[in-house]
C-alpha positions as CSV (number, residue, x, y, z in Angstrom):
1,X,113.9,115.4,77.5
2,X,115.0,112.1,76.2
3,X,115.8,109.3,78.4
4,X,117.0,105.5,77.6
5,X,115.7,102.9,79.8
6,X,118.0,99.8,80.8
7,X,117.1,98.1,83.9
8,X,116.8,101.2,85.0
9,X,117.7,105.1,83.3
10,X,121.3,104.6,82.3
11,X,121.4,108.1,79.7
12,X,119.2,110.8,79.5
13,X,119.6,114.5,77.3
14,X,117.3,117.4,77.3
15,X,115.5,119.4,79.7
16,X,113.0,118.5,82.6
17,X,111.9,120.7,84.8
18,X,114.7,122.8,86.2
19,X,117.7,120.2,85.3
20,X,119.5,119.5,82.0
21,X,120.3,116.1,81.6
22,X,124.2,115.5,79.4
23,X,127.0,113.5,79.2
24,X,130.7,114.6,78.9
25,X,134.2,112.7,79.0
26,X,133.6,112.4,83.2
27,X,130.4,110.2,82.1
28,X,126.4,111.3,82.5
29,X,125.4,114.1,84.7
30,X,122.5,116.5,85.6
31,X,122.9,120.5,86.0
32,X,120.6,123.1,87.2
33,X,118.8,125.1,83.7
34,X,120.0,128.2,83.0
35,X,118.5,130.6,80.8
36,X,120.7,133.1,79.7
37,X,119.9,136.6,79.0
38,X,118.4,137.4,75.6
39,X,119.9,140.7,73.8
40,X,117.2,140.8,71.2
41,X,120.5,140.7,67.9
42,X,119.8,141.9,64.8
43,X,120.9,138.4,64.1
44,X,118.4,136.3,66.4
45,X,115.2,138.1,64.9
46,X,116.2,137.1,61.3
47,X,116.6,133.6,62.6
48,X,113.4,133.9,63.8
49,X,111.7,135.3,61.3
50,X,113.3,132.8,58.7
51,X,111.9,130.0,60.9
52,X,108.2,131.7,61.0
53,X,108.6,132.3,57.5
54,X,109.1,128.8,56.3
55,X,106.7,127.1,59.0
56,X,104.3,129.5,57.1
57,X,105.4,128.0,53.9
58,X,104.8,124.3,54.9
59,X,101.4,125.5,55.8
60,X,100.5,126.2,52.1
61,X,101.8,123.4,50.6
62,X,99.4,120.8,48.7
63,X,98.7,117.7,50.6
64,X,100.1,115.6,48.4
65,X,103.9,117.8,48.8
66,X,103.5,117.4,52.8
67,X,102.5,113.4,52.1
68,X,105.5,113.5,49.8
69,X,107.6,114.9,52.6
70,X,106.4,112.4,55.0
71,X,106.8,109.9,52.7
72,X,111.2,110.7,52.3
73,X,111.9,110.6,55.9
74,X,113.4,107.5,55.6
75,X,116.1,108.7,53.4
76,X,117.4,111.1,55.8
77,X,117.6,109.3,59.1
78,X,120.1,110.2,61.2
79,X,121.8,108.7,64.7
80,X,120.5,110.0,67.6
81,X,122.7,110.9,70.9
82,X,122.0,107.0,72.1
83,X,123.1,105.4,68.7
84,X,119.8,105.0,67.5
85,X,118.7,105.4,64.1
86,X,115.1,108.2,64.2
87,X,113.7,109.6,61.3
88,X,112.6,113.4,61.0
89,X,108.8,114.4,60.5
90,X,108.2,115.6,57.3
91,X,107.8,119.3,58.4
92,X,111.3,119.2,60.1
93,X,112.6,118.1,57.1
94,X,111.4,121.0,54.9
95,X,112.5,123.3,57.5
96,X,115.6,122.2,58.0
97,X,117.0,122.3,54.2
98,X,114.7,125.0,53.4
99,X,116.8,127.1,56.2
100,X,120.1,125.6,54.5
101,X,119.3,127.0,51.6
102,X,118.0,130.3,52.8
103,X,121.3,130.7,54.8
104,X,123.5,130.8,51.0
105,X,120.7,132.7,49.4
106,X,119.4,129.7,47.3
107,X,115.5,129.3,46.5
108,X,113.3,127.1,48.8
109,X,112.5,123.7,47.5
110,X,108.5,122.5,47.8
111,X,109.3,118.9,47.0
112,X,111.9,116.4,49.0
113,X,115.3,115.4,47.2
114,X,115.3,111.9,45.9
115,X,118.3,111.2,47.5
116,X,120.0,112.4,50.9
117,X,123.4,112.1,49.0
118,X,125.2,115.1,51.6
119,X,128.3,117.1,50.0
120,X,131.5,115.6,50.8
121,X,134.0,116.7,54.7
122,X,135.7,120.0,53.6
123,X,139.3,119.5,54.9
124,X,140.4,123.1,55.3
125,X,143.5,124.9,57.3
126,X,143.1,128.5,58.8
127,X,145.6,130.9,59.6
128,X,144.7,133.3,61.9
129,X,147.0,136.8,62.4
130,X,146.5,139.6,65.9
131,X,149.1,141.3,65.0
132,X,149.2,141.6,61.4
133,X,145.4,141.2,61.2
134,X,144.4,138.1,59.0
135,X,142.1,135.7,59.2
136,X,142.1,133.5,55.6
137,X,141.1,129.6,54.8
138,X,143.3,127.3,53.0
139,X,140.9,124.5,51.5
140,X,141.8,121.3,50.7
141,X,139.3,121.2,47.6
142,X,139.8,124.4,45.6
143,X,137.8,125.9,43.3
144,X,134.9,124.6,45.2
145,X,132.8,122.2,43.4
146,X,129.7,123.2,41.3
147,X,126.6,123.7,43.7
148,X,128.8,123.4,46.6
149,X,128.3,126.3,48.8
150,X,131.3,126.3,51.5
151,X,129.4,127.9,55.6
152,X,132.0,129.2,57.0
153,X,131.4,129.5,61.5
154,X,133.7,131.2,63.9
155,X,134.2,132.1,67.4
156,X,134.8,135.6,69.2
157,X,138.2,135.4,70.6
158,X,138.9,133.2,73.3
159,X,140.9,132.2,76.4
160,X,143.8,130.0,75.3
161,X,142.3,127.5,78.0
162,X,138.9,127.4,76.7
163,X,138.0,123.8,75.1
164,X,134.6,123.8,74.9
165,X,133.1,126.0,72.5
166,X,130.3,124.7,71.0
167,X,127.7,126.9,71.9
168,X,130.0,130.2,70.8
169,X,130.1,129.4,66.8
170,X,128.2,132.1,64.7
171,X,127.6,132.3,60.9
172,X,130.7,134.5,59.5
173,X,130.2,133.8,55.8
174,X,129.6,131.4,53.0
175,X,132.3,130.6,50.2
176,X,130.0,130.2,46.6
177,X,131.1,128.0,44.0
178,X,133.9,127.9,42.0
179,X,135.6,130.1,45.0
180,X,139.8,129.0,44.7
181,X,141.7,129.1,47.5
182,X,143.0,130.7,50.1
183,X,139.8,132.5,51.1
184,X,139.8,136.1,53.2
185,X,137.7,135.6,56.2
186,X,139.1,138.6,57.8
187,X,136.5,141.5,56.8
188,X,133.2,138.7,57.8
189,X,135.2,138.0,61.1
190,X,135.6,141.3,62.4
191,X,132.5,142.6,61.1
192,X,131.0,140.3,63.4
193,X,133.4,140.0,66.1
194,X,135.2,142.8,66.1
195,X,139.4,143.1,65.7
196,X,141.6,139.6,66.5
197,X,143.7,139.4,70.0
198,X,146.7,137.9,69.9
199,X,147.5,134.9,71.9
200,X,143.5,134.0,72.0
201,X,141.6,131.2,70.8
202,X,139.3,131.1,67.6
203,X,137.1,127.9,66.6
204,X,136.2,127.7,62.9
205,X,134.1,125.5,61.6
206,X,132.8,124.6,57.6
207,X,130.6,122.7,56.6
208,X,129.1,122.3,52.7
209,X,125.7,122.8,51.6
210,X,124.3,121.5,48.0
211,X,122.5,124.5,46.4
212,X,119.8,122.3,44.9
213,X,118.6,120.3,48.1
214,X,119.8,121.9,50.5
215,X,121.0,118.9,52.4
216,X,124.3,119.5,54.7
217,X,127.1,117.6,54.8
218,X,128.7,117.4,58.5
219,X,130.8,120.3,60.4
220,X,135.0,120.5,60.0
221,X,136.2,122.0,63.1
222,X,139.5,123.6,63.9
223,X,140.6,125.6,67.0
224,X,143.9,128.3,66.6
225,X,145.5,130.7,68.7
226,X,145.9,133.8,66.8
227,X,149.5,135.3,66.9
């Protein structure tokens, strides 16, 4: 749970006790928890097992990599939901762009980048097809740049009405580089999915990973009805 103090709590995120603490368009507000139902995916256990695997890893590192790792936080701090600047520990670091690089098949790193230089916004435009099934990215930047890796997210089909969707984006595919452009999404999507509806909703979202650090740059997100 974090909070921010004024004269008294003006902003709070996180969990405490039964409540979740957020903020939306309407302001700050507090909901009951909910815990949804785990189905045990395929998918979720080689998260998990990814995440065990490199908190293992950390583990056996030298003490001078982990006081090296602790010693580059500063590099990558980041803005917090309040505006404030925090730093990462230096085992979150590891594991976060050690998993970056896991997720487009690219070797772990065991020391820190020098510099948390993060790949440039991917402008992109999808086209998404129902009828005539096709699901294919148009990117802005094409062939992709040398040790750019392109993560490609998506949603299941959705209600035309639906804006928030957030919490429904799963990994589809990654575009290597020197990919051109357009690239066909279609096969990853309904692997995943299963077959485009017409007249529904699907979020994508990209975002670029450098092969050699690891280090993300931030998401590009679209929304389209399919036709």
């Amino acid at each position: 749970m974090k909070i921010k103090f004024g004269a008294l709590m003006v902003d709070g995120r996180g969990k405490i006790g039964g409540h979740v603490a957020s903020k939306n368009r309407g302001g700050a507000y507090l909901r009951t928890k909910v815990t949804p139902v785990n189905p045990q995916t395929a998918a979720q256990s080689n998260v998990r097992g990814l995440f065990t695997s490199i908190s293992q890893a950390w583990r056996t590192l030298t003490e001078s990599a982990r006081t090296a790792w602790n010693n580059a936080v500063s590099n990558f701090a980041k803005t917090d939901v309040f505006g404030d600047i925090k730093n990462p520990s230096g085992s979150n670091l590891y594991l976060k762009l050690n998993q970056n690089l896991a997720l487009i098949g690219q070797p772990s790193i065991t020391t820190p980048p020098e510099v948390a230089s993060s790949p440039e916004f991917v402008d992109f435009t999808p086209t998404v097809n129902g009828t005539t099934p096709a699901l294919s990215i148009a990117l802005g930047t094409s062939p992709v740049p040398a040790d750019t890796y392109l993560v490609v997210e998506a949603t299941s089909p959705q209600s035309a009405g639906k804006s928030f969707l957030k919490n429904k984006f799963r990994v589809i595919g990654v575009i290597a580089p020197a990919a051109t452009s357009p690239s066909n999404q279609l096969t990853n999507y309904t692997t995943k999915f299963g077959a485009l509806v017409p007249g529904q909703k699907v979020g994508i979202r990209i975002k670029a990973v450098n092969g050699l650090t690891g280090i993300a740059g931030q998401y590009n997100s679209q929304t389209v009805i399919a036709s």
